[in-house]
N, C-alpha and C positions, 0 to 999 in steps of 0.2 A: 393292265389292259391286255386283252389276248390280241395276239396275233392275228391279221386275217390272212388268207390266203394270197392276196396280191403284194403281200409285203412277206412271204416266203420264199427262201430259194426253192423252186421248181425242178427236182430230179428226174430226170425220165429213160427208163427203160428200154433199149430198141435192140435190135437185131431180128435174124430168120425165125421161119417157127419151126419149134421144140427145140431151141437152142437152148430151150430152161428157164426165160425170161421170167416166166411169172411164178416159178418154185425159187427163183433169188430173189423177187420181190418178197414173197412171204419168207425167205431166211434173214434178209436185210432188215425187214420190218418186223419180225417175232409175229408175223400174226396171216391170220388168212386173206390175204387180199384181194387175189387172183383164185380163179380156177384154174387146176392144174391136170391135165392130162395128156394121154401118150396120143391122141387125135392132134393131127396138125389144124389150126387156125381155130384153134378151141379160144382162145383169145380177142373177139370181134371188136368192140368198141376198146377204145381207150381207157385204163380204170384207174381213176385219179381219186386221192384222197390225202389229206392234210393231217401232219400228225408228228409229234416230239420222238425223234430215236434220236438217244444216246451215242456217238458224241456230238451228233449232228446238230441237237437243238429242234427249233418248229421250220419244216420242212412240208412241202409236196411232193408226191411220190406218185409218177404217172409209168403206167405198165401200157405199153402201145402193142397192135397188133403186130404179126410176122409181115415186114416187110416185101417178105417172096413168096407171099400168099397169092396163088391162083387158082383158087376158086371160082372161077367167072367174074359177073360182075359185082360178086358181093364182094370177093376179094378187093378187086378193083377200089372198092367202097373203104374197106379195111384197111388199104395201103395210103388212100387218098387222107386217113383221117388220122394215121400216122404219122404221115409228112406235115401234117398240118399244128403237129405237136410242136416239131420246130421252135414256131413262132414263139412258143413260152418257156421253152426251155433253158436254165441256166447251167445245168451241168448234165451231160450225156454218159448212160454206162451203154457201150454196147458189148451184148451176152453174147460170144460166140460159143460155136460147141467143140471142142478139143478133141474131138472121135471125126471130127471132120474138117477142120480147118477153116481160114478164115475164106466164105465166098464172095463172087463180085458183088454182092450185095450188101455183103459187110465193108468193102474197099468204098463201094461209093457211098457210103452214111460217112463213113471218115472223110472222105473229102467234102460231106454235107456242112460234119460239124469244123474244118477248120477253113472252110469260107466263109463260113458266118459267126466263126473266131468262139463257137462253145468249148469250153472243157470238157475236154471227155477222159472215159477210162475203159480200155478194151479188158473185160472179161473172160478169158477161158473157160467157159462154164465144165464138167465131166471130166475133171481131171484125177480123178478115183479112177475112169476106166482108162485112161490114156494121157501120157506124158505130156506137159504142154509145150508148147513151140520154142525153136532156140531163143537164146537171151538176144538176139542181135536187130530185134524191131526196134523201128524209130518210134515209136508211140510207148505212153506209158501203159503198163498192160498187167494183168493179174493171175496167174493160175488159181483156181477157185471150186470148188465141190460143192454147191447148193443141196445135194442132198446129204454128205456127211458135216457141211459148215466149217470144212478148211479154208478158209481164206475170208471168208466173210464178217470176222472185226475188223482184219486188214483192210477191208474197201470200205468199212462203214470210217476207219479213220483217217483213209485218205479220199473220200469226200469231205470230210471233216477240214482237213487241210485245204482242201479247193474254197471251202467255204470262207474259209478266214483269210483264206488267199483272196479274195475278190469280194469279199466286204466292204460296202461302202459306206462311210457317215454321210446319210446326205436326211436333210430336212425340207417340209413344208415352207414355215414361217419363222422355226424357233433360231436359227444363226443370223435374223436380220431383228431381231429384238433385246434387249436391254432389261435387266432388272428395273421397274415401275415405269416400262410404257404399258401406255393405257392402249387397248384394242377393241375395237366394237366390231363385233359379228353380226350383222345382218342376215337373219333366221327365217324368210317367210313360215308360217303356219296355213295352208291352205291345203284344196283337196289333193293336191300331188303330196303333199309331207308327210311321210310313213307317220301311223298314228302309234304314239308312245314314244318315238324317239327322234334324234337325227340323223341325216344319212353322213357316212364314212366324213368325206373330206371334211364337213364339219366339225365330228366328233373327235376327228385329228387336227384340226389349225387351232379348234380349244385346247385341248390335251398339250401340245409346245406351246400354247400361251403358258399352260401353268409352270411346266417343265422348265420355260424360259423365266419363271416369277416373276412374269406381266399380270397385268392385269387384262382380263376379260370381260367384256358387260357385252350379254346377251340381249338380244333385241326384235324387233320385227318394226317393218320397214314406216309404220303408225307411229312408231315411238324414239325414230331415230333422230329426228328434229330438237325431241325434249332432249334425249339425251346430250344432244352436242353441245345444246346450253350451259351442260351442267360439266363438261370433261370436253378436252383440246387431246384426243387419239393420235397415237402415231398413224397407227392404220384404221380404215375403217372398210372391213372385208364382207364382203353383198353374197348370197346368191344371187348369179348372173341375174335370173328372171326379173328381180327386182332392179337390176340399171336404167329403168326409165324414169323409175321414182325416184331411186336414191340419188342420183348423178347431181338432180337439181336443190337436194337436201348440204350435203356435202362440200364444204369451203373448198376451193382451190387447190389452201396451203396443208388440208391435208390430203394423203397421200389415198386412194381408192383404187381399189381392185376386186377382184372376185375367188371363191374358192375355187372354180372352175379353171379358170388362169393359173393359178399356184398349182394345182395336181396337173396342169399343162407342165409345165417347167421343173413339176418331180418329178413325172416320169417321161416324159418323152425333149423332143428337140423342138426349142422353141421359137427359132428365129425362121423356120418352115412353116411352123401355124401360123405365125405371124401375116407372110408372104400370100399364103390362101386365104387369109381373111379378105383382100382384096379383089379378088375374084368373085365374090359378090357383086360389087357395080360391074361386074363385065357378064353377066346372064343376059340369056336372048330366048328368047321364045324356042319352047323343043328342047332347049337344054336339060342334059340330066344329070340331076344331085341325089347323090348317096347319103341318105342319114343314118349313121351308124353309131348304136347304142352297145356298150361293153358288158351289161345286167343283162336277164334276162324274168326282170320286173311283167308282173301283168299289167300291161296295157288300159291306162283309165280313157275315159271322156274325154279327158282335158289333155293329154298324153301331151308333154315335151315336145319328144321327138319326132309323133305321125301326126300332131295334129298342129300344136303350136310353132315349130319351125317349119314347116310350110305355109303357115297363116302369113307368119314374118317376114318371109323370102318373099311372096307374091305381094306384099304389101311395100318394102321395102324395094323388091325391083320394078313392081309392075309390068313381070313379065308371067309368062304362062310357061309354069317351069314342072318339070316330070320327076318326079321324086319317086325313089326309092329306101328301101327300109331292110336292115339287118339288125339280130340282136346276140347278144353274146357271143358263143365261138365262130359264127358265122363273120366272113369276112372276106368279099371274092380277091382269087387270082387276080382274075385279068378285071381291070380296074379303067380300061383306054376306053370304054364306052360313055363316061362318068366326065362331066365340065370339074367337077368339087366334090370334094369326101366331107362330111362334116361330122366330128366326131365326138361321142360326148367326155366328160372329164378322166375317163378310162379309170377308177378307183377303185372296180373289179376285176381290176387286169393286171398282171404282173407288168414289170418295167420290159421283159424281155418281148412281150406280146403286143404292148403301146408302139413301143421303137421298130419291131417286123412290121407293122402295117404302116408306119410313117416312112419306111426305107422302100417297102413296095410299091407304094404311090409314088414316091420319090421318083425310083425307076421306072416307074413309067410316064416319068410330066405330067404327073396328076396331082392337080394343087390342095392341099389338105387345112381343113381349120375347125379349132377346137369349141367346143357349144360357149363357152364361155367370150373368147375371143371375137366369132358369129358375132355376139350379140351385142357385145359392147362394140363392135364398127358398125352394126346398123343402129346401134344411139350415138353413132358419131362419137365414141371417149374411150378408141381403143388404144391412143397414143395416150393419154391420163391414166390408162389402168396399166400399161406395161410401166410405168414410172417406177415403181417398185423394186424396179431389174435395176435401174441407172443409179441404184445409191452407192 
């Protein structure tokens, strides 16, 4: 099964411009990634792309603008969407240039990345034209030539080592399943369901059933009844949407959840969704909720996020509530205007990018809950769907 992007470590590229950035992204990566010129902020948007280097493995490789770009307000723009990288980043190189030294712009992305506890690796970029700095830095650091390719197996294998350094086993479903439990996945087919497939969380809580040599039986929420007749499931895992129907299908004694819930508790911190889910019965009239989608999907009719979780919110709270909408990297700062963030299962988001916007909200007393979570407390069965967690 390939890899997708959200299940890759995230590299990203920072420092000044023309410190070299994007001539060691194309020496790192053997290929053209970046444009590369002697104009400073030739570099504008962030240039992200997912790709196998040697010894690295499946990897994302994100080349950010010059940090010390001032250019007016496009600069501004540039820096803004830099910082913003942050959010997804699991390992930092910052490219300094060794004809000029490390500036305070480089000092404070280092103190960026070990407040928010990244790995990083400082690069001497030009060290063909000029010696690199003494041995006696506290950080770990690289003398490096991008354009003659001295030093660059060297950084590709010690990101290699950070990798394996900070590699985690973690799973969906498959460490709480058993060779011959039985599992029924609750699949709706309707007009949100990409035509031809399923989407991610699904096609991975299958994928560890098999992995786990469980058994899986696919289904839709018409045929979930027969089924139970026929097979006693350890778990039987819903799309959330469908918790109104299934809840009342489903015995007691088996165990019920959602896939929405399970990529809650893969990637991000779950006993904070938890805590926002409750802040639903506390909406008042004027209150304003953030619903924030991690895709960046075209918008149907029947839309989830703009159209169905505000139907449910005003029906559920009976209040007259002001909703707002964000979709993939978009995701504000300042969050203090916002009663709740409601967030959908993040499975186009790396783990480093779910956990910054849980930790933003966090600091700022803004209570956070997950689409799946939402919806099993307005059917009242969000204590039966976290059961899951208490085995």
């Amino acid at each position: 099964m390939q890899i997708t992007k959200s299940e890759r470590p995230h590299i990203a590229f920072f420092g000044c411009t023309n410190s070299g950035k994007s001539s060691l992204v194309n020496a790192v990566t053997n290929q053209t990634l970046s444009v590369v010129s002697e104009v400073k902020g030739t570099t504008t948007d962030a240039v992200e792309k997912a790709m196998e280097i040697l010894p690295l493995g499946p990897v994302v490789i994100i080349d950010t603008a010059g940090i010390n770009d001032e250019g007016g307000k496009l600069g501004q723009l540039r820096v803004g969407a830099t910082l913003r990288i942050f959010d997804k980043t699991d390992i930092a190189v910052l490219v300094a240039d060794s004809t000029v030294g490390l500036q305070k712009e480089d000092e404070d992305l280092i103190k960026e990345f070990e407040q928010r506890k990244i790995p990083y690796i400082v690069v001497f970029n030009k060290c063909d034209l000029k010696t690199p700095p003494p041995q006696n830095l506290s950080f770990n650091y690289l003398p490096l030539s991008a354009k003659t390719g001295e030093g660059v197996n060297e950084l590709r294998e010690k990101l290699g080592h950070i990798i394996n350094e900070n590699k985690k086993e973690k799973y969906i479903i498959r460490d709480r399943l058993n060779v011959g439990d039985v599992v029924v996945l609750v699949i709706p087919i309707d007009e949100s369901a990409p035509k031809g497939r399923v989407i991610l969380p699904q096609q991975n809580v299958l994928r560890e059933c098999l992995d786990a040599h469980s058994t899986a039986i696919c289904c839709q929420p018409e045929e979930l009844e027969s089924i139970l007749q026929q097979f006693t499931p350890k778990y039987v895992i819903t799309d959330s949407q469908a918790f109104n129907k299934v809840k009342d299908i489903v015995p007691k004694n088996i165990i019920l959840t959602s896939f929405s819930i399970l990529m809650a508790n893969y990637r991000g911190k779950l006993e904070s969704l938890v805590t926002g889910a409750s802040v639903l019965s506390e909406l008042k009239d004027g209150d304003k909720v953030l619903i924030s989608e991690g895709c960046t999907h075209h918008r149907q009719c029947n839309d989830i996020g703009t159209v169905k979780f505000p139907k449910w919110i005003k029906e559920f709270t009976k209040r007259n509530i002001d909703f707002e909408f964000t979709q993939g990297g978009e995701f504000p700062q300042k969050l203090s205007e916002y009663k709740l963030v409601i967030h959908c299962g993040g499975c186009m988001l790396n783990e480093a990018e779910i956990q910054s916007r849980q930790k933003r909200a966090a600091e700022q007393n803004i209570p956070m809950v997950n689409y799946g979570m939402a919806i099993a407390y307005m059917n009242g069965i969000l204590t039966r769907a976290m059961e899951i967690f208490d085995e």
